[in-house]
C-alpha positions in Angstrom: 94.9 121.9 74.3 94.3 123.9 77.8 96.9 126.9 77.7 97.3 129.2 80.8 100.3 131.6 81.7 101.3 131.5 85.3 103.5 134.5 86.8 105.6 133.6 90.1 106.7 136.4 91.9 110.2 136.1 94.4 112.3 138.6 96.2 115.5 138.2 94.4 117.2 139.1 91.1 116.8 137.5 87.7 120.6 137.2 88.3 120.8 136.0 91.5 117.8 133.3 90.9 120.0 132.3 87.2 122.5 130.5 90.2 119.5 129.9 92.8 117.7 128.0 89.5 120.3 125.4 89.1 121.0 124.6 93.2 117.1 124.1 93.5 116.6 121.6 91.0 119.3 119.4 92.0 118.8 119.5 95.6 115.1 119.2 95.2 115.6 116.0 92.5 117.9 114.4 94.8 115.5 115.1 97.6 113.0 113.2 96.1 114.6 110.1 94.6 115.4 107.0 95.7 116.0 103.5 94.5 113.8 103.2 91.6 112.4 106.5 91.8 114.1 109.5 91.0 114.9 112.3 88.3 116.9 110.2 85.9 119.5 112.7 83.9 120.6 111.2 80.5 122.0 114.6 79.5 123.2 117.9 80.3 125.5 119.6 77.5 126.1 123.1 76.2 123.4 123.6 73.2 124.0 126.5 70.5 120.8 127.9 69.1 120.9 130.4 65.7 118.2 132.4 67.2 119.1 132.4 71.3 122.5 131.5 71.1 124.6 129.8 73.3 122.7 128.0 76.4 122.6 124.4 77.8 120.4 121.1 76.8 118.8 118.5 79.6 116.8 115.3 78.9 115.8 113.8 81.9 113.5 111.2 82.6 111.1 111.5 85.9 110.3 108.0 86.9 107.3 108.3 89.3 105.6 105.3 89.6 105.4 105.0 93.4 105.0 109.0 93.6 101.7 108.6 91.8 98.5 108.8 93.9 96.8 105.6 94.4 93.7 106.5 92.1 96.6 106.5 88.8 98.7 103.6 90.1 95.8 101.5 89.4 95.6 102.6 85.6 98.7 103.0 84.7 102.4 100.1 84.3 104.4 99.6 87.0 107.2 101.2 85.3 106.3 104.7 84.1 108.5 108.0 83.6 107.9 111.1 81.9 110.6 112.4 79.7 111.7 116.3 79.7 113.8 117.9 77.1 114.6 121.2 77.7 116.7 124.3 75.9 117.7 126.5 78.0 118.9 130.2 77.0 118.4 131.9 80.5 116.3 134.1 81.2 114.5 132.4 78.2 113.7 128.7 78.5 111.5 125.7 76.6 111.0 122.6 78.4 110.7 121.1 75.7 109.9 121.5 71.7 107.6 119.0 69.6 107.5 116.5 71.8 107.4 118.0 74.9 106.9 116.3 78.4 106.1 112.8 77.3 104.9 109.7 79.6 106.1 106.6 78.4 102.8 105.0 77.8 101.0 107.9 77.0 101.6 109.4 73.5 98.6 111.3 72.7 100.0 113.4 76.7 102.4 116.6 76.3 103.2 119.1 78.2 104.8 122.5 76.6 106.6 124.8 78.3 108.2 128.5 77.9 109.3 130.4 80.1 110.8 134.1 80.9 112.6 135.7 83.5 112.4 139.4 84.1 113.2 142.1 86.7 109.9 143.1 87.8 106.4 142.6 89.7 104.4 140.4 87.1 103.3 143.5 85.1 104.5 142.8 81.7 102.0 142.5 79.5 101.9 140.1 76.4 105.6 138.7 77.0 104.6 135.7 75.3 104.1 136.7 71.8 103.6 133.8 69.7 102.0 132.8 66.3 101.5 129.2 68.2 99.1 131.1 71.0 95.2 131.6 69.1 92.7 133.8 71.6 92.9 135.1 74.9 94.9 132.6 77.6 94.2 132.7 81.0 96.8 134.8 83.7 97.2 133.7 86.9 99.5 135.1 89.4 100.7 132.2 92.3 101.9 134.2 95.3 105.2 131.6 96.8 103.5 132.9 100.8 100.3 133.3 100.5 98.5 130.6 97.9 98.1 126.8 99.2 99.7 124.1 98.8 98.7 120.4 99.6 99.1 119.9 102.8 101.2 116.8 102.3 104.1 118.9 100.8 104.0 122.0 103.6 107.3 122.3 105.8 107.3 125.2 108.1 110.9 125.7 107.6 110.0 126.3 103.6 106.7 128.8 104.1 107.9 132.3 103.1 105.6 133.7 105.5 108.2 133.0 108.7 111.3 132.4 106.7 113.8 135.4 107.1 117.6 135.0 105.1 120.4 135.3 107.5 122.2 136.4 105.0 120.2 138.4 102.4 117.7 140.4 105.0 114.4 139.6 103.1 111.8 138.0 104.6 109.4 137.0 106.3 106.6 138.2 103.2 104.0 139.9 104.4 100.6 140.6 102.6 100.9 142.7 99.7 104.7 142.0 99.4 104.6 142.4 95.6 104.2 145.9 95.5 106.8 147.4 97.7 109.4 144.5 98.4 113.0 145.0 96.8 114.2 143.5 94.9 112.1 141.8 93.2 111.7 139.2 89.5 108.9 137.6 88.0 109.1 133.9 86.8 106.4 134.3 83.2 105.4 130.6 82.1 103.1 129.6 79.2 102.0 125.9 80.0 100.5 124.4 77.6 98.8 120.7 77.9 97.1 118.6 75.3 95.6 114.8 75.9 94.2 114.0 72.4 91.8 111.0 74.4 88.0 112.0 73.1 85.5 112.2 76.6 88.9 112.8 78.8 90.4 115.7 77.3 89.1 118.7 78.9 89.2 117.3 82.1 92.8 115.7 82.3 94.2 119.1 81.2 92.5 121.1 84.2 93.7 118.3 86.6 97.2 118.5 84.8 97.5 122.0 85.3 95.9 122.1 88.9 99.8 119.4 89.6 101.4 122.0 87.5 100.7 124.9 90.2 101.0 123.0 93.1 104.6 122.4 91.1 105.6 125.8 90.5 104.7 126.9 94.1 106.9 124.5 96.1 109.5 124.6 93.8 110.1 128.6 93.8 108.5 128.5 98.0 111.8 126.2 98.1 114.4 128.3 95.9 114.0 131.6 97.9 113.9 129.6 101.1 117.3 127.6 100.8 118.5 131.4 99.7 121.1 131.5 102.0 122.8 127.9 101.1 123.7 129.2 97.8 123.3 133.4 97.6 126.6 133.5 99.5 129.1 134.1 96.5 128.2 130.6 94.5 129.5 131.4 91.4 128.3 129.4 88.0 131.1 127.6 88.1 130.5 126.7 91.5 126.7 125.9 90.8 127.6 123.4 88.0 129.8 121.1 89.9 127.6 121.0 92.7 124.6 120.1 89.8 126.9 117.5 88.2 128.2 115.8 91.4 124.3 115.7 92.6 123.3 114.5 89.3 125.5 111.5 89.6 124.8 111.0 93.0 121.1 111.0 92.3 121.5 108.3 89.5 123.3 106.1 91.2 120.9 106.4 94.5 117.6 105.4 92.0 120.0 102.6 91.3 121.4 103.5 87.6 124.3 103.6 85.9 125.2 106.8 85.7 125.9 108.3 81.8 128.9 110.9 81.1 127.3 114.3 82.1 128.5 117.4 81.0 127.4 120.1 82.7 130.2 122.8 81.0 129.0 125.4 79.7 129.8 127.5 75.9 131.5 130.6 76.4 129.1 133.3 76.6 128.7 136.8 76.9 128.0 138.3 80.4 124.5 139.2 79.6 123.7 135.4 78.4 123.2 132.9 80.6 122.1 129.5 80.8 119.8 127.4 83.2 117.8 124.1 83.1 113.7 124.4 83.5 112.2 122.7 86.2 111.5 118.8 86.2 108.0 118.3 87.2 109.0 115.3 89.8 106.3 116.3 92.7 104.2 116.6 94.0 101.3 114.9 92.5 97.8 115.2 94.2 96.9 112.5 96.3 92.8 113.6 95.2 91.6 111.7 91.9 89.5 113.7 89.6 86.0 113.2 89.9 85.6 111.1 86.5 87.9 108.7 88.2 86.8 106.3 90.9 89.8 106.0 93.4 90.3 102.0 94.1 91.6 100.6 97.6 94.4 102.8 99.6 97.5 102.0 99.2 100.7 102.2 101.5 102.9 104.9 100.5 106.9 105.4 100.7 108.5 107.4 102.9 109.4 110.6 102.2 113.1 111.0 101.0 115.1 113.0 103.6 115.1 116.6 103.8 118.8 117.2 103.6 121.6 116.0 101.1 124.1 113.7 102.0 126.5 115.0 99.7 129.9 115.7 100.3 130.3 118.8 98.6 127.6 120.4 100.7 128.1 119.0 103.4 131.2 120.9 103.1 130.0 124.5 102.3 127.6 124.2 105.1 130.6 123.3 107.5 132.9 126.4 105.8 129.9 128.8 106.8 
C-alpha cells in the first residue's frame, strides 16, 4: 500500500467551498459523460454516523471505458467502472470505508480516501491522526496555478493564473499566493492505494497516484474558477437541487435509467455540514507506465461540451 497526503490550497472559505464542493462535481460529472460513459449515481441519501453525526452517503459508479488511455483499453473489458462510496460529514469526508474505490474486474485495486477541510495555508501538522497510518507518509502541496497539468485537460479560461472573479475580487494568483492571499482554506487528503498483484505493485500505486494529482488539480483549478456561477448567494438548498436535477440529467444522458435520488439532507446544526468527495472520472493519463508496452493508437471521443445544457442553469446564468 503507497500512502501520500496531498494539501490543495484555494482562495476561498471552508464555508464558501462546502456550496462550491457540491456545484463542481455535478457540473464537472455531467461535463464529462455521455452515452455510455459517465458518473453513474445509484445514491445520494442523508447518512447518520455515532461518531460524525449527521452528513450524506453517495455510491456512484465511474464508467470509463472509452476515457481510458489506449495502453489500458487493451488489458482491460469493454465494460469497466469503478465504484465510489463515500460518507460525507463536511469538512470531514471518507471516500470510501473497506472497500474503497473498486474497479469492477479488479479486486485485489482500492483506493482509500480521507479528507479535511480547514481555514488555513496547508500548515497543520499531523491532521491525519490515525492508528491505520504506520511511519512517515509523504506531503505534498499541489499549487491549483502554478503545478502542471496534462496538457490535454488545460483550458485557459480554467488556469488560476489569468482568471479574476467578477464577483468575489480574487484572482488572478500570483507566485507565492499562499502566504499573503485572503482568504484562504486548505483541502488535507490521505490517499491511500493498494494493488495486491506481486511484480506490479509498487509501480501501479505510483502511476495511480501520479492520475490521482492530476485529479485533484483540475478539479479544485475548476471549483475556484466557476466561483462566480455559484458564490453569488447559492444557498444549500439551492446547491442540492441543482446536484439532484444534474444527477438525473447525467444518467439519463450515459443512457440509464435513472434511480430515486435523494439528495435532502438531516437536520443539522449550523456548524455541521455535509458534502460528497470527489469522483475520480478524469482525467486519466494518456502516457502508459514504462512496464507496459502501449499497443496501436486508437481514435478517441470527443470531448463532452464545456457548458451544461441544463435548464436550471441555464436560468441563473440568464437572472445574472
Amino acid at each position: 500500500m503507497l500512502i501520500k497526503e496531498y494539501r490543495i490550497c484555494m482562495p476561498l472559505t471552508t464555508e464558501e467551498y462546502r456550496v462550491g464542493q457540491l456545484y463542481t462535481i455535478s457540473k464537472h460529472s455531467h461535463q464529462e459523460s455521455e452515452k455510455g460513459e459517465g458518473v453513474e449515481v445509484v445514491k445520494n441519501e442523508p447518512h447518520e454516523d455515532p461518531i460524525h453525526g449527521p452528513g450524506q452517503f453517495t455510491e456512484k459508479r465511474v464508467h470509463l471505458s472509452s476515457k481510458l488511455p489506449s495502453w489500458a483499453r487493451a488489458v482491460t473489458p469493454r465494460i469497466f467502472y469503478i465504484t465510489e462510496k463515500a460518507w460525507n460529514y463536511y469538512p470531514y469526508t471518507i471516500t470510501a470505508d473497506g472497500c474503497s474505490l473498486q474497479c469492477s474486474f479488479l479486486p485485489k485495486f482500492s483506493i482509500y480516501i480521507e479528507t479535511k477541510y480547514e481555514d488555513n495555508c496547508g500548515d497543520s501538522e499531523n491532521i491525519f491522526r490515525s492508528d491505520k497510518i504506520l511511519g512517515d507518509h509523504e506531503v505534498s502541496f499541489l499549487d491549483i496555478a502554478f503545478d502542471e497539468i496534462p496538457e490535454r485537460y488545460y483550458r485557459s479560461l480554467e488556469d488560476p493564473r489569468f482568471f479574476s472573479s467578477a464577483k468575489t475580487g480574487r484572482g488572478p494568483l500570483r507566485e507565492g499566493w499562499r502566504q499573503h492571499t485572503k482568504p484562504i482554506m486548505c483541502s488535507y487528503k490521505l490517499v491511500s492505494v493498494k494493488f495486491e498483484v506481486w511484480g506490479l505493485q509498487t509501480r501501479v500505486e505510483q502511476f495511480v497516484h501520479k492520475v490521482i494529482r492530476d485529479i485533484l488539480l483540475i478539479g479544485h483549478r475548476q471549483a475556484f474558477t466557476w466561483v462566480d456561477e455559484w458564490c453569488a448567494g447559492m444557498t444549500m438548498e439551492e446547491v442540492r437541487r441543482y446536484e439532484q436535477e444534474t444527477q438525473e440529467a447525467t444518467n439519463e444522458l450515459i443512457g440509464l435509467v435513472a434511480p430515486a435520488i435523494s439528495v435532502s439532507e438531516v437536520g443539522q446544526p449550523t456548524a455541521t455540514h455535509s458534502a460528497p468527495a470527489s469522483a475520480p472520472s478524469t482525467p486519466l493519463s494518456d502516457e502508459a507506465p514504462d512496464f507496459l508496452a502501449p499497443p496501436k493508437t486508437r481514435p478517441r471521443k470527443k470531448s463532452a461540451p464545456e457548458t451544461l445544457t441544463l435548464p436550471a442553469l441555464r436560468e441563473r446564468t440568464s437572472a445574472e
